[in-house]
Backbone as CSV, one residue per row, in Angstrom:
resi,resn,N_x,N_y,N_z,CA_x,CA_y,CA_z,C_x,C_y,C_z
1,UNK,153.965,-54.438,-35.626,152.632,-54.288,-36.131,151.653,-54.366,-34.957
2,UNK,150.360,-53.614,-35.145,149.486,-53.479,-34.057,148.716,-54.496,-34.126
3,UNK,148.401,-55.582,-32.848,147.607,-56.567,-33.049,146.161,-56.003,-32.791
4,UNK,145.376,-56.733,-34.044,143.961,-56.357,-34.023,143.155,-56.831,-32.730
5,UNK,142.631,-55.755,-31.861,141.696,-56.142,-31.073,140.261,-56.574,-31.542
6,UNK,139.885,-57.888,-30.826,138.700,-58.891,-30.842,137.523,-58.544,-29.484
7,UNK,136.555,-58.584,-29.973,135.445,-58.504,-28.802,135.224,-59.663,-28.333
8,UNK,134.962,-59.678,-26.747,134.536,-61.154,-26.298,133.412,-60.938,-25.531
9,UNK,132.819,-62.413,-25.561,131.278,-62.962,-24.968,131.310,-62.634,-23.665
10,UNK,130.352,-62.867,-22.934,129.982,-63.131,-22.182,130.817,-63.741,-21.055
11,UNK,131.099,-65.394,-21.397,132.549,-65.659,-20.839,133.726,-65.098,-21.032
12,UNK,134.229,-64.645,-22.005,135.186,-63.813,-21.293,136.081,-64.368,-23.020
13,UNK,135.659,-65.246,-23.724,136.341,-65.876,-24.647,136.619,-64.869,-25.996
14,UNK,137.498,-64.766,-26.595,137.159,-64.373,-27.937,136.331,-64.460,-29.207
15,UNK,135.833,-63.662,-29.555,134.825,-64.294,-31.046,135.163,-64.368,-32.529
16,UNK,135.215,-65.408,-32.666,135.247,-65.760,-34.188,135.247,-64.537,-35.059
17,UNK,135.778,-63.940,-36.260,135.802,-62.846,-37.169,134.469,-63.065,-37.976
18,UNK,133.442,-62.357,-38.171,132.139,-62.797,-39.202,132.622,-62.557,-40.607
19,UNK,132.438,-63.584,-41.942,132.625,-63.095,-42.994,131.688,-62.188,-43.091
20,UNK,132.448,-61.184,-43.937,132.154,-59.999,-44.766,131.100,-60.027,-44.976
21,UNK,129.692,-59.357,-45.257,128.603,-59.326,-45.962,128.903,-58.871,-47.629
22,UNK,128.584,-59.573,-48.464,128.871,-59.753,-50.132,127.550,-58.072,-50.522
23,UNK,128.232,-57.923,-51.349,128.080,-56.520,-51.673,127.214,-56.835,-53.081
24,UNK,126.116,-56.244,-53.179,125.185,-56.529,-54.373,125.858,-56.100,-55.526
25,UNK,125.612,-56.888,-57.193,126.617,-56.818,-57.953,125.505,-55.645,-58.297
26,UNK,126.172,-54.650,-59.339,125.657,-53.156,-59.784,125.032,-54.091,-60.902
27,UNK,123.891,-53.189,-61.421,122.797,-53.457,-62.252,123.590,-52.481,-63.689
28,UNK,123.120,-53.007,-64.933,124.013,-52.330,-65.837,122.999,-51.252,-66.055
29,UNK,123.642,-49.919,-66.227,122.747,-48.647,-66.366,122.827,-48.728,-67.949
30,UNK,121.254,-48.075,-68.526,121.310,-47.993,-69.744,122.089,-46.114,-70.071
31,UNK,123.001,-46.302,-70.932,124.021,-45.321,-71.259,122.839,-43.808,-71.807
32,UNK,122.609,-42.401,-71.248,122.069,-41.464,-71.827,123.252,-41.121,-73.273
33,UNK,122.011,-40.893,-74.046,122.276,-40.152,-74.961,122.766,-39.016,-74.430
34,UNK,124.116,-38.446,-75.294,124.452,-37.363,-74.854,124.628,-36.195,-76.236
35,UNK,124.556,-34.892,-76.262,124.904,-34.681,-77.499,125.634,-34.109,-77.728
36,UNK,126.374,-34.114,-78.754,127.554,-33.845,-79.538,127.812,-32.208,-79.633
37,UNK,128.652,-32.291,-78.896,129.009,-30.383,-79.382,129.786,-30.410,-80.904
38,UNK,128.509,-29.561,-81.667,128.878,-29.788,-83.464,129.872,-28.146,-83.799
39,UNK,130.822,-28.443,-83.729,131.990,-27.105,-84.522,130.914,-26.299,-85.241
40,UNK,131.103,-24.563,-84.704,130.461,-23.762,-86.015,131.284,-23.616,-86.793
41,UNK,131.026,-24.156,-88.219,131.911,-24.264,-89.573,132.195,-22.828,-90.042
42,UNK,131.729,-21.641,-89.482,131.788,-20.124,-90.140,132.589,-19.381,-88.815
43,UNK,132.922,-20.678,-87.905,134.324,-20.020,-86.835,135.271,-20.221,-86.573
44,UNK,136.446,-19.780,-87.109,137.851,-19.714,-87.238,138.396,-20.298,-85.867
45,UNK,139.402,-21.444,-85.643,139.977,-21.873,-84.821,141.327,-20.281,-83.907
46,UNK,140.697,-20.462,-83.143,141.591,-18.866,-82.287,143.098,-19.706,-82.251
47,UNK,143.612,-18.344,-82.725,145.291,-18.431,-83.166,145.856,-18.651,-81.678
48,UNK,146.825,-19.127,-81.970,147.920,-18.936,-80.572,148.784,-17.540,-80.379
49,UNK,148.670,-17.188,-78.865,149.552,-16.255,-78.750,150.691,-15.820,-79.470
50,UNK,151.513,-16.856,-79.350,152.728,-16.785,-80.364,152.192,-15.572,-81.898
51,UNK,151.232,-16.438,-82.370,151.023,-15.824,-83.673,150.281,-14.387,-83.389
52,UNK,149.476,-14.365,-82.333,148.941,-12.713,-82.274,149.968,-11.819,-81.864
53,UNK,150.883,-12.323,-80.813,152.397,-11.473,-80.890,152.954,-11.079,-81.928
54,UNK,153.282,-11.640,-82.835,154.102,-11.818,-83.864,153.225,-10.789,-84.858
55,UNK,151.714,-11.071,-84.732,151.303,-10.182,-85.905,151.125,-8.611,-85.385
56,UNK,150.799,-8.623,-84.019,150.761,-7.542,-83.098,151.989,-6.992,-83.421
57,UNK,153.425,-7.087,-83.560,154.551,-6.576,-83.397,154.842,-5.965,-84.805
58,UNK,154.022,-6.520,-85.838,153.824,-5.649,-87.244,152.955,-4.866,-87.301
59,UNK,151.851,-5.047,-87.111,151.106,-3.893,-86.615,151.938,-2.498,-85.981
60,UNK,151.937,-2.975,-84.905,152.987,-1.671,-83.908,154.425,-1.186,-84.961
61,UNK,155.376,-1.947,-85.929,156.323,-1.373,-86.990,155.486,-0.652,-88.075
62,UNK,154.325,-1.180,-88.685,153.357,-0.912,-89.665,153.339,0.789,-89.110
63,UNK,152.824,0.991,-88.111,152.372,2.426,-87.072,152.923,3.203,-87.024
64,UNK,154.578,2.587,-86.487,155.495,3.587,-86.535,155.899,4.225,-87.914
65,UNK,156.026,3.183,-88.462,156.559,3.816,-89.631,155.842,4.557,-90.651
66,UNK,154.689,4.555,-90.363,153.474,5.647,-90.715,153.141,7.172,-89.880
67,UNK,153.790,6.910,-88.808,153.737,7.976,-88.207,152.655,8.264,-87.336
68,UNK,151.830,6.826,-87.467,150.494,6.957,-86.641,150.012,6.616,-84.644
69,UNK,149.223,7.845,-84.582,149.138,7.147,-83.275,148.666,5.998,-82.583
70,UNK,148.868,5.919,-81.858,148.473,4.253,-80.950,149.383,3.284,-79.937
71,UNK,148.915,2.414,-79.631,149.355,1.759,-78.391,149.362,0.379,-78.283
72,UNK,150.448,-0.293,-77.791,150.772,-1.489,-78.220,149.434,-2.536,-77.864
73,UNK,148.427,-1.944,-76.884,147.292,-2.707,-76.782,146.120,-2.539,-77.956
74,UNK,146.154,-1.633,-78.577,145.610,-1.389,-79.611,145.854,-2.039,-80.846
75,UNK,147.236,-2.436,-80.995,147.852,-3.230,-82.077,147.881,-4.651,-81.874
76,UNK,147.615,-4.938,-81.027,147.415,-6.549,-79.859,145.613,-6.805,-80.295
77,UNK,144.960,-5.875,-80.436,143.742,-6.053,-80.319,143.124,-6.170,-82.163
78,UNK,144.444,-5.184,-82.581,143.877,-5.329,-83.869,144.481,-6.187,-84.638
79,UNK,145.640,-7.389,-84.382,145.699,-8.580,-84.342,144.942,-9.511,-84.189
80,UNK,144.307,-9.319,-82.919,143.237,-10.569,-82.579,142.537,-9.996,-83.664
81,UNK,141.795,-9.502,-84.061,140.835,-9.365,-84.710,141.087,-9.871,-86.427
82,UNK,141.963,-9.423,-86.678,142.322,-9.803,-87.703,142.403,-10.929,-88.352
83,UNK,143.200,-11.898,-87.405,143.334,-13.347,-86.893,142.305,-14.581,-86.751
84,UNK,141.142,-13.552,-86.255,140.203,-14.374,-86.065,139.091,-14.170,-86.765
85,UNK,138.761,-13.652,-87.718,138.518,-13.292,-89.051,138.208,-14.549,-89.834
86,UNK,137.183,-14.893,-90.267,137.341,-16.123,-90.950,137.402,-15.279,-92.721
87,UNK,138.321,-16.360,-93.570,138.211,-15.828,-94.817,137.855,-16.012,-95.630
């Protein structure tokens, strides 16, 4: 271990370590009001991937088997939408 070097006087002696200076105790802060982020009740909690996949992938069978055109981002999109739809 590294021994701590000490400053010396004048003579040549070592000096005593000074206690610490005591650190002012914190003052209690009065707490701000903060406000509440309130849920819009007329907005549907957004689905999880899982479930827009899943509905996306009927969509895209729904298509085919209609014979209609489109694209798997199109059927992804008209999932989300669907999904997030409040009812």
């Amino acid at each position: 271990m590294a021994a701590k070097k000490t400053a010396k006087t004048a003579e040549g002696s070592a000096e005593t370590p000074k206690p610490a200076a005591k650190k002012a105790a914190k003052k209690p802060t009065a707490k701000k009001a903060t406000a509440k982020k309130v849920a819009n009740p007329s907005a549907a909690p957004k689905p999880s991937i899982d479930i827009i996949a899943r509905a996306a992938y009927l969509n895209y069978r729904r298509r085919v088997e209609q014979g209609l055109p489109g694209d798997p981002h199109g059927d992804w999109l008209e999932a989300e939408e669907k999904l997030s739809r409040p009812d």
